[in-house]
N, C-alpha and C positions, 0 to 999 in steps of 0.2 A: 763601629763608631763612624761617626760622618765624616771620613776622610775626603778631600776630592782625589779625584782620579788621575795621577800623571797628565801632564799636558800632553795634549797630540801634536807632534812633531811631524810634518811629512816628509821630511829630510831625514830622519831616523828609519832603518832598518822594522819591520814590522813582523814582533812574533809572531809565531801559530801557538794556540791551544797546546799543542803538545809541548812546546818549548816552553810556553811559561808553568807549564805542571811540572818540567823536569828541576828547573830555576826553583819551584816552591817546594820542589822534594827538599835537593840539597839544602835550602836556606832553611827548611823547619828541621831536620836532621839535626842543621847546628845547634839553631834551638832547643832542641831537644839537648845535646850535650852539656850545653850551655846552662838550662835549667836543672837536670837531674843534679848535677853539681854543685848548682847553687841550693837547690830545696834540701841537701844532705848537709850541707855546711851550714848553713842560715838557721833551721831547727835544733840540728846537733849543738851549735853552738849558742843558741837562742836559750835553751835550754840548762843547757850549764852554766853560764852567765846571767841567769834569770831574766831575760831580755823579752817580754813580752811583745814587743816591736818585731824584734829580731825574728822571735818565731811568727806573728805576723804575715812581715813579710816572708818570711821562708814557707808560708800557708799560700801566698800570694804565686810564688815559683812554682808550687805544685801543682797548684791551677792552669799554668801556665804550660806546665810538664804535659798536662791531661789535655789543654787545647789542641796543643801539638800534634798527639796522636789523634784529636778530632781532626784537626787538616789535614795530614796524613789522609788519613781514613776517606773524606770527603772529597782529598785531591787525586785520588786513585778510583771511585767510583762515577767520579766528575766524569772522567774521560773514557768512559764509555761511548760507544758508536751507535748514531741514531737508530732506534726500530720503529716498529709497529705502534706499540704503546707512547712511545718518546721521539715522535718526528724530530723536534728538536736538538735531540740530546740529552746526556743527563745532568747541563749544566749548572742547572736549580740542589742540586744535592749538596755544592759547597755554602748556598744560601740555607738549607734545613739544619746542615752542619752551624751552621754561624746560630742561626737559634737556640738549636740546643747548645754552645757554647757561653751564650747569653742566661740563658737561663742555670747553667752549671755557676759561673760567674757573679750573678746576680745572689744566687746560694750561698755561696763563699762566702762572698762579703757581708751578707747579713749575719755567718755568726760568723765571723770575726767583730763587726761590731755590738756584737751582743757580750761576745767576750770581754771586748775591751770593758761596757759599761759595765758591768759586775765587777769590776779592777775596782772604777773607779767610783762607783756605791762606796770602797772600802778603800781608801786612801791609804788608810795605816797601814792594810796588808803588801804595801807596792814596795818591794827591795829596793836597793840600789846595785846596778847591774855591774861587771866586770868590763875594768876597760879593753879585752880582748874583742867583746861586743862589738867599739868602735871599729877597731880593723874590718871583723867582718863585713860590717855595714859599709865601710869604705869597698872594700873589696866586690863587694853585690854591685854600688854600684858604677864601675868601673866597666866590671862585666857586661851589667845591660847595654852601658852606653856604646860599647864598643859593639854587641849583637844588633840596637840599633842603628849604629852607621855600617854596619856590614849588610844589613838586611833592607835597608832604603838603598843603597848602591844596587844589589840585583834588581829590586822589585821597578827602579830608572831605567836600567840595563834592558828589563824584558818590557818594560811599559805595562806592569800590572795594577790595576787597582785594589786586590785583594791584599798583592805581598806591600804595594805600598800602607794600608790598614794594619796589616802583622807587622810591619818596622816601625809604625806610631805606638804601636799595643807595649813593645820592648821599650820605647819612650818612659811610657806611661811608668810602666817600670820603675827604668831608673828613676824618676821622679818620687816613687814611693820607696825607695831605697833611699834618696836623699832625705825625707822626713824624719823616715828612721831613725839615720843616723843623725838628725837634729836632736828627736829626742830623749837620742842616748845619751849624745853629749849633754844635753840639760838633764838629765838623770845625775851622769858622774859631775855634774856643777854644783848639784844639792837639791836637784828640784824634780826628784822620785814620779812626780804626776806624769812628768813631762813624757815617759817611755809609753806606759798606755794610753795616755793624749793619742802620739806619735801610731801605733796600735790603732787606734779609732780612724783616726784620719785613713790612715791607709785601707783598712775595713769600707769607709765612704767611695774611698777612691774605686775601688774592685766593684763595690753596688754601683754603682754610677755609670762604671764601663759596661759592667752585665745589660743593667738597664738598654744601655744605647747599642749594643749589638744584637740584642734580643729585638728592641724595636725596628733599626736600623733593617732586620732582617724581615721580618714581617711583613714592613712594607714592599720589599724586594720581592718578598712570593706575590703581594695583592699587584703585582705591575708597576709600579712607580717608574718615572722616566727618568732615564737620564740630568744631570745640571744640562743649563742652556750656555755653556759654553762648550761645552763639546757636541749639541745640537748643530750651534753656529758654524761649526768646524764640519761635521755632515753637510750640511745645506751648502758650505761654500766648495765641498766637494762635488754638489752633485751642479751646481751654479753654475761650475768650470768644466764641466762638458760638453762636450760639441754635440751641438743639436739640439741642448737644454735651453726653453730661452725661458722658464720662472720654474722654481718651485714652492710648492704649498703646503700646506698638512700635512708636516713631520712629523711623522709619533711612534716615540722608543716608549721599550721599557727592557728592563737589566732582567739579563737570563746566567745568572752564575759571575762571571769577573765579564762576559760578554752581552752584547746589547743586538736585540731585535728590533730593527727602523722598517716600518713605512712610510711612504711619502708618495707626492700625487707630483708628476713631472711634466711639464709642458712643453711641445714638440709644435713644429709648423704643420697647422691643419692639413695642407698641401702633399704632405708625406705619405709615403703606402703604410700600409699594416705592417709590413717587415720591415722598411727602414726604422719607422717609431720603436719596433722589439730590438733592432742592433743596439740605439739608441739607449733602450732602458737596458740591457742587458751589458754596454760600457760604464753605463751610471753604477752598476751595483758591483762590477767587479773592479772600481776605482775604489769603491767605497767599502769592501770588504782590505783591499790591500793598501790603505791608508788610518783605516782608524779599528779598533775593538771590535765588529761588527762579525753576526755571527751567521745573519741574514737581511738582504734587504728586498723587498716586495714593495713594489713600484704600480703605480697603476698612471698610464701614458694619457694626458690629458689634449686637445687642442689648443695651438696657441690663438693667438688674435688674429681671424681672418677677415680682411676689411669688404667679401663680398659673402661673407656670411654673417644670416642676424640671427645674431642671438635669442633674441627673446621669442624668434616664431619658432626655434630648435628646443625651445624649453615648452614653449607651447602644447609643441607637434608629440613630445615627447611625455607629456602630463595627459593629455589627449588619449596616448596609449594604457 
């Protein structure tokens, strides 16, 4: 989903890779707890209480169950060590992960809403659900809400923008737990449509999410760049280094929860060859221990020198 990314703080403590993969073990863990319990109570009792919603969403938890072990999964291969094949690493693997979650997601939710619409072709076939229903659905979601504010606290905590995504996802959630239990309660009020209503809606809700993390992800393997607020925040780090006097031609693009920057930096023409490499070589290790940044390649440009002309150096140099 298009979440933005924790603001950058340079006053905050700056994870490593490994710290926010340990942060997104235990926080999907809980989730993990958190779902299987919820996907066995929410069917089971979806189920008995004839609650089409309820099992729904308790189809919704499962989904949620199976993501988990995709993070998991994606957050433990992630953190492999660059090789031959993977200069970079194998950061892109929590982005292939996020695809095929998208497309699991996107699944889901088309038959649930396909389910629901066969309810409701047949109106007359829709019960009127037991009011233990409501509990449940109260109790779902109490529980999301509470995985969501525990799982936006870590993902603050390490400055992730993945686990901040997975603490919107548990949002989401509760959100479709609150439906729910709308339209249970207008079930037990007299008005029977309302639970596969409630059922459908939620069904949109899961296509919708799939939809946007499927694409969300896509674009993250084609390169897409970074928001220009956290560009801004690059730029004014590299700005604020001694000996930088402009820079130019910033250009990220997202490698996994971390970002690959180049950028073109301008030094006093005046400088040797190794001053200018100290130079870019403080630009990129501010820049690494300030923001999400996985690598940064710099290319040292001249600055404005007033007994050099430009246009016979562009000449001299087309000429070649």
């Amino acid at each position: 989903m298009p979440f933005p990314p924790p603001p950058d703080d340079t006053d905050d403590p700056i994870h490593s890779p490994a710290e926010r993969a340990a942060a997104a073990s235990r926080s999907t863990w809980v989730s993990v707890a958190v779902n299987l319990v919820l996907t066995t109570a929410q069917i089971a009792a979806g189920l008995l209480t004839k609650s089409q919603g309820l099992v729904a969403d308790g189809i919704h938890s499962l989904s949620d169950l199976v993501a988990d072990f995709v993070v998991l999964f994606a957050n433990h291969h992630s953190q492999k060590d660059a090789d031959a094949d993977h200069p970079y690493g194998h950061h892109r693997f929590e982005t292939a992960a996020s695809l095929v979650l998208g497309a699991l997601l996107l699944a889901v939710g088309l038959g649930m809403l396909w389910s629901a619409f066969l309810k409701l072709e047949q109106p007359d076939s829709v019960q009127t659900v037991h009011a233990a229903a409501l509990w449940v659905a109260g109790g779902a979601l109490i529980a999301k809400e509470g995985l969501f504010r525990y799982m936006l606290a870590v993902a603050k905590r390490v400055k992730s923008s993945m686990l901040v995504a997975n603490a919107w996802h548990a949002r989401s959630d509760a959100a479709s737990s609150l439906v729910v239990g709308v339209g249970i309660a207008g079930n037990l009020a007299g008005y029977p449509i309302l639970d596969p209503i409630a059922a459908a809606i939620v069904g949109f809700m899961v296509t919708k999410m799939g939809w946007e993390f499927g694409w969300d992800a896509l674009h993250d393997l084609m390169d897409r760049a970074i928001d220009e607020a956290e560009v801004a925040a690059i730029r004014s780090t590299l700005e604020g280094t001694p000996g930088i006097q402009g820079v130019h031609d910033i250009r990220t693009r997202k490698m996994g929860d971390m970002i690959v920057v180049d950028a073109h930096i301008e030094v006093d023409a005046a400088l040797s060859v190794e001053e200018g490499h100290h130079i870019a070589v403080e630009a990129r290790t501010r820049v690494m221990q300030r923001h999400r940044v996985l690598n940064l390649m710099s290319h040292v440009d001249p600055w404005q020198r007033p007994d050099l002309d430009h246009s016979a150096v562009a000449q001299r140099v087309a000429a070649h």
